[in-house]
C-alpha positions in Angstrom: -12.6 20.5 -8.7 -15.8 18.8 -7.8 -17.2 15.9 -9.8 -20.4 14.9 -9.4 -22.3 11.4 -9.7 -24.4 9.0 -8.0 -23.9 5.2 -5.8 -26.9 2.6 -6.8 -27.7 -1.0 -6.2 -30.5 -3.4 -6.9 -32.6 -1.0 -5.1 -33.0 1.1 -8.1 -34.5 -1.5 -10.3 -33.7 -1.3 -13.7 -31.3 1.8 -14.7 -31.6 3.3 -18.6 -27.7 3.9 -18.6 -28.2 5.9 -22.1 -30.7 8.3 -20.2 -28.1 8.7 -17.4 -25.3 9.2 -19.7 -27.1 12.0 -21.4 -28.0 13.8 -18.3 -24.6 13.9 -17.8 -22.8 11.9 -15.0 -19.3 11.9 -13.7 -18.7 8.6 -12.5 -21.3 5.6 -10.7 -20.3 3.5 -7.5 -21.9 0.3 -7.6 -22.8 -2.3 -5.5 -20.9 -5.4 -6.0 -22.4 -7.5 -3.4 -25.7 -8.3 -0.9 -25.8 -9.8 2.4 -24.2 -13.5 2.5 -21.5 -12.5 0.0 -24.2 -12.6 -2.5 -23.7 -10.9 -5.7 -26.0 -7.5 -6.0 -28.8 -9.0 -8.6 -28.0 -5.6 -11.1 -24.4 -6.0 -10.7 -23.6 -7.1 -14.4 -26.2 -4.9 -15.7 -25.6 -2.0 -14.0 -21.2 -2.5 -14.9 -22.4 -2.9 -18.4 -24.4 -0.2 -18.7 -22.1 2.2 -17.2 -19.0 0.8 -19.3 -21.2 0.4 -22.5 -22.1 5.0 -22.1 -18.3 5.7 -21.0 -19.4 6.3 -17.3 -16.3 6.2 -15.1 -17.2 3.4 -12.3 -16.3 2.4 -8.9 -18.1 -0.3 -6.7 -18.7 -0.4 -2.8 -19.4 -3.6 -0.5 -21.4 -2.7 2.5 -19.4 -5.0 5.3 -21.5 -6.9 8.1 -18.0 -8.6 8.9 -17.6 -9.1 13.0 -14.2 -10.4 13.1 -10.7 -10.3 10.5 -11.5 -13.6 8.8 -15.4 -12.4 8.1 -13.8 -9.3 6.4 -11.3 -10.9 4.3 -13.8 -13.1 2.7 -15.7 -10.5 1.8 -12.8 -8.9 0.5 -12.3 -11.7 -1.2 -15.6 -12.3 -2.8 -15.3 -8.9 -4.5 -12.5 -9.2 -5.6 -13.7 -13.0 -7.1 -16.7 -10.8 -9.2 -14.4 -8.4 -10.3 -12.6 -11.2 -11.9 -9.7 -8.4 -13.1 -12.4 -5.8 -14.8 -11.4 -2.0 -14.9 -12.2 0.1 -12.5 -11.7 4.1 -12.4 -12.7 4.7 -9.0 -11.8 2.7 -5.9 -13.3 -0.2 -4.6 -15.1 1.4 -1.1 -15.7 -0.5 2.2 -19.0 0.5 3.4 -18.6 0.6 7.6 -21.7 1.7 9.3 -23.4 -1.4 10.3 -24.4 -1.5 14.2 -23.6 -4.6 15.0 -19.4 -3.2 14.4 -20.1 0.1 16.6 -18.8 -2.0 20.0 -15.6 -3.3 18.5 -12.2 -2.3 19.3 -10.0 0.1 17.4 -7.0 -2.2 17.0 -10.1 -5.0 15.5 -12.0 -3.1 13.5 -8.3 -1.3 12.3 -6.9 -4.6 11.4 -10.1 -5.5 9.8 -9.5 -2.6 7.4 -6.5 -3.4 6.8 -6.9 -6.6 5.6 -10.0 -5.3 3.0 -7.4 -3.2 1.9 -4.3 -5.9 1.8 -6.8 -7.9 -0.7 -8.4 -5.5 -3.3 -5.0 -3.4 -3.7 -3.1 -6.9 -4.2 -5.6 -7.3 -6.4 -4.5 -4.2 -8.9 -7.9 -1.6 -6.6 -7.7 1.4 -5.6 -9.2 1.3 -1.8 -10.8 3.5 0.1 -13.5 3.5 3.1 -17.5 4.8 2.9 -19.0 6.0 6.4 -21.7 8.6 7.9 -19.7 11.9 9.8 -21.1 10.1 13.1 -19.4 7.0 12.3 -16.1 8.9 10.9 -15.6 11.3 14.0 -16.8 8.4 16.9 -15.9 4.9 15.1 -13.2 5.6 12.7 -10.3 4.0 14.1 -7.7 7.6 14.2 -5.1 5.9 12.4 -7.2 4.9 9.1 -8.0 8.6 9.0 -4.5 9.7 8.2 -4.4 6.7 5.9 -6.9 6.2 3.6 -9.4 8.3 1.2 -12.6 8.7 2.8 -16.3 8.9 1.2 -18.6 10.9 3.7 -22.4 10.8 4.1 -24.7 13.6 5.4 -27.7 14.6 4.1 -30.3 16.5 5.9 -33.7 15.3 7.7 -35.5 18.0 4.9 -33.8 16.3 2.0 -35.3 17.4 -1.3 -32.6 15.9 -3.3 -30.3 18.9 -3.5 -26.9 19.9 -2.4 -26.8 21.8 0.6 -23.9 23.7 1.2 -24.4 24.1 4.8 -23.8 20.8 5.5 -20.6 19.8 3.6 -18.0 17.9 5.3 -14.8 19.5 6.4 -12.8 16.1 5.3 -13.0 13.3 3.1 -12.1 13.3 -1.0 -16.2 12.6 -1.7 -19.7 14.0 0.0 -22.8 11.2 -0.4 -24.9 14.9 0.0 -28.4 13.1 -0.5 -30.2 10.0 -0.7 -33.8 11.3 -2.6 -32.1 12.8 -5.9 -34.1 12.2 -8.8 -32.5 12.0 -12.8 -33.9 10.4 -16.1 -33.1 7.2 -16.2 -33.6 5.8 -13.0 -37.1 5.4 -11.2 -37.4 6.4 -7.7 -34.9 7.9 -5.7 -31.1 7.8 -6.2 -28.1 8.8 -4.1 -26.0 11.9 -5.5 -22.4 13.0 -4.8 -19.8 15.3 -5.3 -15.9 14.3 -5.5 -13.2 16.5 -4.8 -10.3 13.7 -6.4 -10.7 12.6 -10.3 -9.3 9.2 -9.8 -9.4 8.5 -13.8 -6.9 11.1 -13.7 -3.8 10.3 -14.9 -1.4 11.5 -12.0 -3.9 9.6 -9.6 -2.6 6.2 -11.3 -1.5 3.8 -9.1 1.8 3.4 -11.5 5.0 5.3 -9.2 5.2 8.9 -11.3 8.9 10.1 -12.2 10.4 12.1 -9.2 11.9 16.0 -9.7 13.1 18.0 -6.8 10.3 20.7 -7.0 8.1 17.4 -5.0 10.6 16.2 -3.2 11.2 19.0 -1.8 7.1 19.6 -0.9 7.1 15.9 0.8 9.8 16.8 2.7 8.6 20.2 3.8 5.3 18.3 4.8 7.6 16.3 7.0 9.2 18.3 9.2 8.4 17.9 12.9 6.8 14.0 12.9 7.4 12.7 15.9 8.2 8.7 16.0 5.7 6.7 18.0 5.7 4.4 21.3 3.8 1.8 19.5 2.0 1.1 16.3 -0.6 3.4 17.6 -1.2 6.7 15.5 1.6 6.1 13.1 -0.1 8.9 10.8 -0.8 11.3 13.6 2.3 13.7 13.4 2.4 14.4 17.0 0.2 11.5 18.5 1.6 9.0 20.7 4.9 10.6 21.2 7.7 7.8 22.1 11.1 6.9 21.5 10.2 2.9 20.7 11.3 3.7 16.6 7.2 3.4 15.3 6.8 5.1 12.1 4.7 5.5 9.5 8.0 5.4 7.1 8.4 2.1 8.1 4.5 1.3 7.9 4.6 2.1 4.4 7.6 0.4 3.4 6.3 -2.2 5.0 3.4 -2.4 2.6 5.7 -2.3 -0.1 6.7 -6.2 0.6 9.9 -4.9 2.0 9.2 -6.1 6.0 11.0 -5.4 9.0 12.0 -1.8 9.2 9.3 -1.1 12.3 10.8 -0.4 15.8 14.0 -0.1 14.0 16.4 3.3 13.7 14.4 4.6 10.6 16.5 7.9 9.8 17.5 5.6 6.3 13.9 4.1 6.1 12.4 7.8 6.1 15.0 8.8 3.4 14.1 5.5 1.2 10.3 6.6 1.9 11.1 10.0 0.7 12.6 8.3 -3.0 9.8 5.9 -3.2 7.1 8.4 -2.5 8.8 10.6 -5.4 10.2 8.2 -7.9 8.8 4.3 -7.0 10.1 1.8 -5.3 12.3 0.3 -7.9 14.0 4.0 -8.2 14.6 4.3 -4.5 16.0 0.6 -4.3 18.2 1.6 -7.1 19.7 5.1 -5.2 20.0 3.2 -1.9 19.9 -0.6 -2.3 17.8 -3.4 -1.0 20.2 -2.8 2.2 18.6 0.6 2.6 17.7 0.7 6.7 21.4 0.7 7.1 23.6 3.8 6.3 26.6 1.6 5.6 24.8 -0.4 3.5 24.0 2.7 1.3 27.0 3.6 1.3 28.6 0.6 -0.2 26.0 0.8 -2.8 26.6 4.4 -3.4 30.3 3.5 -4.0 29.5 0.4 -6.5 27.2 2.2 -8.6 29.0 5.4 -8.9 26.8 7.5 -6.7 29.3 8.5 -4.0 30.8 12.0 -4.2 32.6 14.3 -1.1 30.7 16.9 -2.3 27.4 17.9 -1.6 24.7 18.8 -3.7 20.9 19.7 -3.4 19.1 16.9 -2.8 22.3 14.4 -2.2 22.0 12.2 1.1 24.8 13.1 3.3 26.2 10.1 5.5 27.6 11.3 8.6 29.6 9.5 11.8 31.3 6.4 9.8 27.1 5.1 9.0 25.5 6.3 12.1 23.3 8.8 10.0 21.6 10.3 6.9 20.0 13.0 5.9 19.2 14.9 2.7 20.7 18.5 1.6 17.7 20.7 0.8 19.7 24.0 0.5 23.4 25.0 -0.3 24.7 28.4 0.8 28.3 29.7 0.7 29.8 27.3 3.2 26.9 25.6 4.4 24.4 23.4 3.7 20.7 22.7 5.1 19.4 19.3 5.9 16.3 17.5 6.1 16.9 14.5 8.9 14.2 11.8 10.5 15.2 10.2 13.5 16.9 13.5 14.6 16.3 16.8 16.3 17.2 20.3 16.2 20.0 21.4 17.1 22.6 24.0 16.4 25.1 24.4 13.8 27.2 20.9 12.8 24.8 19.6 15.5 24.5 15.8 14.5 21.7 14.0 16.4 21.2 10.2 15.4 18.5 9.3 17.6 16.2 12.6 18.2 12.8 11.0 17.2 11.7 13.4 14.7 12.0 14.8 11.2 13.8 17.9 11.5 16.0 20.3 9.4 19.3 20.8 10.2 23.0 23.1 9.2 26.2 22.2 8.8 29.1 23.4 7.4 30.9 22.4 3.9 33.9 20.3 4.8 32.9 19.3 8.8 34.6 15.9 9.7 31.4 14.1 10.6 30.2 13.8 7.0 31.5 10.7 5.6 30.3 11.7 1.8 27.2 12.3 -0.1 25.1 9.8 -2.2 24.3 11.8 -5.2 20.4 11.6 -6.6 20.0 13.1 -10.4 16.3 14.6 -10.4 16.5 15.8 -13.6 16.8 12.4 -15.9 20.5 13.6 -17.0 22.1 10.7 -15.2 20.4 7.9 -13.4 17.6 7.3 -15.7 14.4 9.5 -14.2 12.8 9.7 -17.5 11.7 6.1 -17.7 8.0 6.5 -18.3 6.0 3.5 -18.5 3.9 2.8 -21.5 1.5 0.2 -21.2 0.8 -1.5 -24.3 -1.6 -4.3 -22.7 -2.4 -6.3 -19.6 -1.8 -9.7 -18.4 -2.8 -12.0 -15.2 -0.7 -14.2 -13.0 -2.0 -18.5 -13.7 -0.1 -19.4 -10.4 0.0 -18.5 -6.6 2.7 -16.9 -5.0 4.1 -15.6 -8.0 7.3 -13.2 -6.9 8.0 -9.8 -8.7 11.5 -8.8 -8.6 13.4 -5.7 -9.3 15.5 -7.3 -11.9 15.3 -10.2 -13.7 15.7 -12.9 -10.8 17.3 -9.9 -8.8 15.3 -9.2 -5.5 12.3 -9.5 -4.4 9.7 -6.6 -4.5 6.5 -8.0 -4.5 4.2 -11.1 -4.5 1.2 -12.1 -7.0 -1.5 -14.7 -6.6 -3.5 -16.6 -9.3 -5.6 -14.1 -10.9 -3.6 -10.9 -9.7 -3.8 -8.6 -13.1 -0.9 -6.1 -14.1 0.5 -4.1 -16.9 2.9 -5.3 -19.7 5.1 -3.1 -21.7 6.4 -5.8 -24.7 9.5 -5.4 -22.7 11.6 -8.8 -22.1 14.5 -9.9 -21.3 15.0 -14.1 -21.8 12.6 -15.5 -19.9 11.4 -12.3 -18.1 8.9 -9.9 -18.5 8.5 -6.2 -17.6 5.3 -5.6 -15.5 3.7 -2.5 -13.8 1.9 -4.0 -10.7 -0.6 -1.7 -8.9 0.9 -0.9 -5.3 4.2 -2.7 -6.0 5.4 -0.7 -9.1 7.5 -1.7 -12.3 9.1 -5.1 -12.0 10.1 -8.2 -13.9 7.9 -11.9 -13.6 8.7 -15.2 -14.9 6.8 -15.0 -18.4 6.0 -18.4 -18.7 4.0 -18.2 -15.1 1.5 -15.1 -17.1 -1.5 -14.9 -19.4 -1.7 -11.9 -21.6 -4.1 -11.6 -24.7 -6.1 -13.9 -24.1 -3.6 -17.1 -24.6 -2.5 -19.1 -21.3 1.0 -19.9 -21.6 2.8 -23.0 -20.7 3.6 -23.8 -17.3 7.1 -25.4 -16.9 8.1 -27.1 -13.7 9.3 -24.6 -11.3 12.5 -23.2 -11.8 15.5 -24.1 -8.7 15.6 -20.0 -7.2 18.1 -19.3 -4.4 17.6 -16.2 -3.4 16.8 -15.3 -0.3 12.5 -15.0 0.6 11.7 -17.8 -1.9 8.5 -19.3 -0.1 9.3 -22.4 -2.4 12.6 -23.3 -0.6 12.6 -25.6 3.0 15.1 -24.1 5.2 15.2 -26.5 7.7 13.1 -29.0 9.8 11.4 -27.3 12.8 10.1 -28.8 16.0 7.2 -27.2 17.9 8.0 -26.4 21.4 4.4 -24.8 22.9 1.5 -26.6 23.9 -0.5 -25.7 21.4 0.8 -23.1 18.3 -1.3 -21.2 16.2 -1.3 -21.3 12.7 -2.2 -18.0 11.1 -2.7 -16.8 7.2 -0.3 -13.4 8.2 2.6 -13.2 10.4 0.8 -11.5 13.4 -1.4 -12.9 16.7 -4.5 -10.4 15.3 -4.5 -12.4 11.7 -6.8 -15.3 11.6 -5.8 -18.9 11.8 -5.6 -20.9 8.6 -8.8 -23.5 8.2 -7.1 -26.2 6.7 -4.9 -26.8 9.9 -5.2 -24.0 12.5 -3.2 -25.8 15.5 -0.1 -27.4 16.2 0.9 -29.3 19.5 3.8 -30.0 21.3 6.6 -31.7 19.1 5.1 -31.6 16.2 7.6 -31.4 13.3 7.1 -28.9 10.2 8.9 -27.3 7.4 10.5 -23.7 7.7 10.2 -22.0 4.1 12.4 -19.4 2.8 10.0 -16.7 4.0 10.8 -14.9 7.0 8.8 -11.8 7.7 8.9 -9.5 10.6 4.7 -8.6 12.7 3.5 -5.2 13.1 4.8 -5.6 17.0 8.2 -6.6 15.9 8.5 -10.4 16.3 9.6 -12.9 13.8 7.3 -15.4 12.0 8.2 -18.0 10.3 6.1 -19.4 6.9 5.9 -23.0 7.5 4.8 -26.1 5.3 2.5 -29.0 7.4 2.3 -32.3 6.1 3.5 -31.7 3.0 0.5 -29.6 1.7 -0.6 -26.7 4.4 1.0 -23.1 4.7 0.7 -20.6 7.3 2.7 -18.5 9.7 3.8 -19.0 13.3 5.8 -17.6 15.7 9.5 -18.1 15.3 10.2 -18.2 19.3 7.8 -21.3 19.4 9.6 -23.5 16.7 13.0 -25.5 17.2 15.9 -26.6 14.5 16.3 -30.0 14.2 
């Protein structure tokens, strides 16, 4: 599949979108904004053109960011000019500027990361613009295995043609030239082929339904990742080799709002990946339970929704050593039955490894005494509800900040929202809840009254007494600063920026601890924190003392 179209900017003047729509054009990428955060002066046009002739559109920001909190505000300001309009295709970060070329990998990674923590909280698809010298010499090797990448090479004799030759061997799009010319647009234009049709419906961010026939491909793909000795390479299969519990099952879940699985026994974690990959988030919390990074833990939810069965079946989640293990039956024949297992490694026949460091398949026989039971999972919708299919029938935006999305009505948490966060409806309710489908969190439930669909802002009651755990609204407890001097940072984690409003604490200093825990990429614990009344951030926990 190849679909071709072209990027443009204020560059090409005035565009005739009818003319381009009549040549025939797959999709535009547009710039969204100019040096300074400044808006691109055909912005509007160009977006109203292109939506006006039915052109599919996506937008890119060329970044001149030097450090994490340069990059988030330019994440920021295009997500601000967006102001919740549709896009098809992703919203691309354009890295090729000279003045990045000298900084780190673990910067200019983080840097990514956090362009990528904005636009996809903000409902975007994401993905990252570069030249093949900057992909195969700059490219930090860890967003490679993450992230869709839009590749640029064109040839010194460009006549505005594609040239086989000189396609790139990665990357879901090819920038192939930078002197096309089409009706409609005077000058030049850049022209380019994509191999992924994100207007697609199976490339939707909503979570699709799961069958086995996938499943069973994802874990295939699996087999022989090796955990990692840091954070370094977690989507490398075999880079960075360690027994230190780093994963990119965890780094994932992670991202899912569901914090502190990293460094942790993940032989669960990789099983909850597997279900969310397959059947959303919601769907996997609902097999194994918000407790899902502990075998036990599964189990007991197994047993209280009905789940738990001595009998194994393909693609049941056998529990072995009293909760020291999972894994996932992939194959039943005559007496025995064939595994899938992270945190494992092969072995022989009823060989049960619980700390191997890899995803590896495995045989055991029906009946042995180290299999405590089997967590049954129906992929067929006869059973545990698979055929849920969302139906949108509009779209609505979040009126206030830190607006939680929870798997049931006021059940756990799943996700967070900020003011001016869009999302999906369904007309679903139940009292004062409402069903939503939020891009990169999945199907949910919101307070309704905190939402504005149609057009109509609601009314905003005073806010409702939650005690559930993570509720950022709650104080825990006074704390009293022990260091010298303690950053204050927007993300738990040294390599986020510090907040402007009150960056540093001193020596005594006395704060409130919120109901929001969350766990840094490096493992240590940050605390949210309320200063003064009015300011939030995160700090270390190991620098702040109970009163």
């Amino acid at each position: 599949m190849e679909i071709k179209g072209i990027d443009v900017s204020s560059w090409q003047g005035k565009i005739d979108w009818s003319a381009v729509a009549d040549y025939g054009m797959g999709f535009a990428i547009l710039r969204i904004t100019e040096k300074g955060n400044k808006t691109d002066r055909r912005f509007e046009e160009n977006y109203k053109g292109c939506k006006q002739y039915g052109i599919p559109v996506g937008v890119y920001k060329y970044s001149y960011a030097l450090s994490v909190a340069e990059i988030q505000a330019e994440a920021q300001n295009v997500v601000d000019v967006l102001d919740g309009r549709e896009l098809q295709f992703p919203v691309w970060l354009d890295l090729e500027d000279a003045s990045q070329r000298s900084l780190s990998d673990s910067t200019l990674m983080t840097m990514i990361k956090t362009f990528w923590s904005v636009v996809t909280a903000a409902g975007y698809k994401f993905g990252i613009y570069c030249n093949m010298d900057w992909y195969d010499n700059v490219i930090p090797p860890e967003a490679k295995g993450k992230y869709d990448f839009w590749i640029a090479r064109y040839p010194a004799e460009d006549n505005g043609w594609l040239q086989e030759r000189l396609r790139p061997s990665y990357g879901v799009g090819w920038q192939y030239s930078s002197k096309a010319v089409i009706p409609g647009i005077s000058g030049n234009v850049d022209r380019n082929v994509f191999y992924k049709d994100y207007t697609d419906s199976k490339d939707k961010e909503e979570k699709p339904v799961g069958t086995w026939t996938k499943t069973k491909q994802l874990l295939d793909d699996q087999v022989g990742y090796l955990e990692k000795a840091s954070n370094s390479y977690l989507y490398s299969k075999t880079g960075n080799a360690g027994y230190n519990n780093y994963t990119k099952y965890a780094r994932d879940v992670n991202n899912m709002g569901l914090m502190g699985c990293q460094g942790q026994p993940w032989c669960a974690v990789y099983q909850f990946w597997i279900n969310a990959k397959t059947k959303g988030k919601n769907k996997a919390l609902d097999i194994m339970g918000s407790g899902f990074y502990n075998c036990n833990s599964v189990k007991a939810h197994a047993k209280a929704k009905g789940l738990w069965h001595g009998t194994p079946k393909v693609g049941a989640l056998p529990i072995f050593r009293k909760g020291a293990h999972i894994g996932r039956v992939i194959s039943i024949s005559g007496n025995t039955i064939r595994t899938n297992e992270g945190n494992t490694s092969s072995g022989g026949l009823n060989t049960v490894e619980a700390n191997g460091g890899c995803v590896a398949e495995k045989s055991y026989t029906i009946g042995n005494s180290q299999i405590d039971g089997y967590v049954w999972i129906d992929y067929d919708g006869n059973g545990t509800g698979d055929q849920f299919v969302w139906k949108a029938t509009g779209t609505a935006t979040a009126t206030v900040d830190n607006l939680f999305v929870r798997a049931e009505p006021n059940g756990e948490i799943i996700g967070e929202l900020m003011k001016g966060n869009r999302f999906e409806i369904n007309g679903v309710t139940s009292g004062k809840w409402t069903q939503v489908n939020v891009a990169g969190i999945g199907v949910g439930w919101i307070w309704t009254e905190y939402i504005q669909k149609d057009g109509v802002h609601t009314a905003e009651p005073p806010k409702q007494e939650i005690t559930n755990k993570q509720d950022k609204t709650q104080r825990l407890f006074v704390g009293k600063v022990t260091a010298s001097s303690l950053n204050v940072r927007t993300w738990a984690g040294a390599e986020f920026p510090q907040i402007k409003s009150y960056p540093t604490l001193g020596n005594g200093n006395l704060v409130d601890v919120m109901n929001y825990t969350q766990t840094a990429d490096d493992g240590s614990k940050w605390y949210y924190i309320r200063i003064a009344g009015k300011y939030h951030g995160f700090v270390s926990a190991k620098y702040i003392e109970r009163q």
